[in-house]
C-alpha angles and dihedrals in degrees: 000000000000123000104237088194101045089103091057117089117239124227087206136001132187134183110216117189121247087007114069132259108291120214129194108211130195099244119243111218093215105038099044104037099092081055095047089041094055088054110047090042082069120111092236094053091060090120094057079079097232112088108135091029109132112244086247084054096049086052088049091056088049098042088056084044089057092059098054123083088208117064116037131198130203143185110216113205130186118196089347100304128104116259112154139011101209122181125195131193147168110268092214089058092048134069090243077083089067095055096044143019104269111221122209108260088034115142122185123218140195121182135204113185125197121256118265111278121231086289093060113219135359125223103230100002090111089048099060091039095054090046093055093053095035077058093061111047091036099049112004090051082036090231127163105213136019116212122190123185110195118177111267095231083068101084100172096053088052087051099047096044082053083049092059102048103281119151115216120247133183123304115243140181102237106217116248121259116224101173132146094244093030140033116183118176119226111278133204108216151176119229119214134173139213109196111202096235087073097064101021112042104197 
């Protein structure tokens, strides 16, 4: 089977034994968004924020995105197929500032995994892919600390981040966002951390 995204550049890549070679690629607002679209239409993704967005909607919030330095999305592929949509963005430019003490070297994250394929799920697949992304904010962007803020309501986000090595932090109301270009409703959210040191011992 041919890898459609062979031709697109990777901001990071990684070759896992036994699991496939993982690549983070920039996102590319037109070509991904009937991808993107599919997944966050989904009932499990109601706490991205965008079910009952049009497809043509979903490639207009990523195409704003792509003008900002700021905030950052990404499709992760493995072995050519889609697995993960992963954003990152400065802390200090976000609301999630208003609700912690931002450290220098902090990233903030937000994760979107594929559905289950016909398989269902996989033990250990999330694992690896947090640790290849984790990889590469921590190491390839050369941060200190990851911080993820999923709405509280999402149990099983907030158990899954702990899983991985997260450590709780405290739980916020995120302010809401009325702006020309992004509206964000107030969210109530749990802050968690990942210190380099977990993952990557010095």
């Amino acid at each position: 089977m041919s890898d459609p995204y062979a031709s697109r550049t990777p901001v990071h890549e990684q070759v896992i034994d036994g699991f496939g070679t993982v690549r983070v690629l920039p996102l590319d607002p037109g070509a991904d968004a009937a991808v993107i679209h599919q997944w966050v239409g989904e009932d499990r993704a109601v706490f991205w924020g965008m079910t009952g967005l049009t497809q043509h909607q979903v490639a207009g919030i990523y195409a704003h995105m792509a003008t900002l330095d700021t905030h950052h999305a990404h499709l992760v592929v493995r072995d050519g197929e889609p697995v993960a949509l992963l954003q990152t963005y400065e802390p200090e430019a976000d609301r999630v500032s208003e609700c912690y003490d931002v450290r220098p070297g902090d990233i903030g994250v937000h994760l979107l995994l594929a559905p289950a394929g016909p398989g269902g799920a996989r033990p250990g697949w999330t694992a690896r892919l947090v640790a290849v992304m984790a990889g590469y904010v921590l190491l390839g962007l050369d941060r200190r600390r990851i911080v993820v803020d999923p709405d509280v309501r999402n149990e099983k986000a907030v158990a899954r981040f702990l899983k991985l090595g997260f450590a709780p932090g405290p739980v916020v109301v995120l302010p809401e966002i009325d702006l020309p270009d992004v509206y964000l409703p107030e969210k109530k959210a749990q802050l968690a951390f990942l210190d380099r040191e977990i993952l990557f011992p010095a």
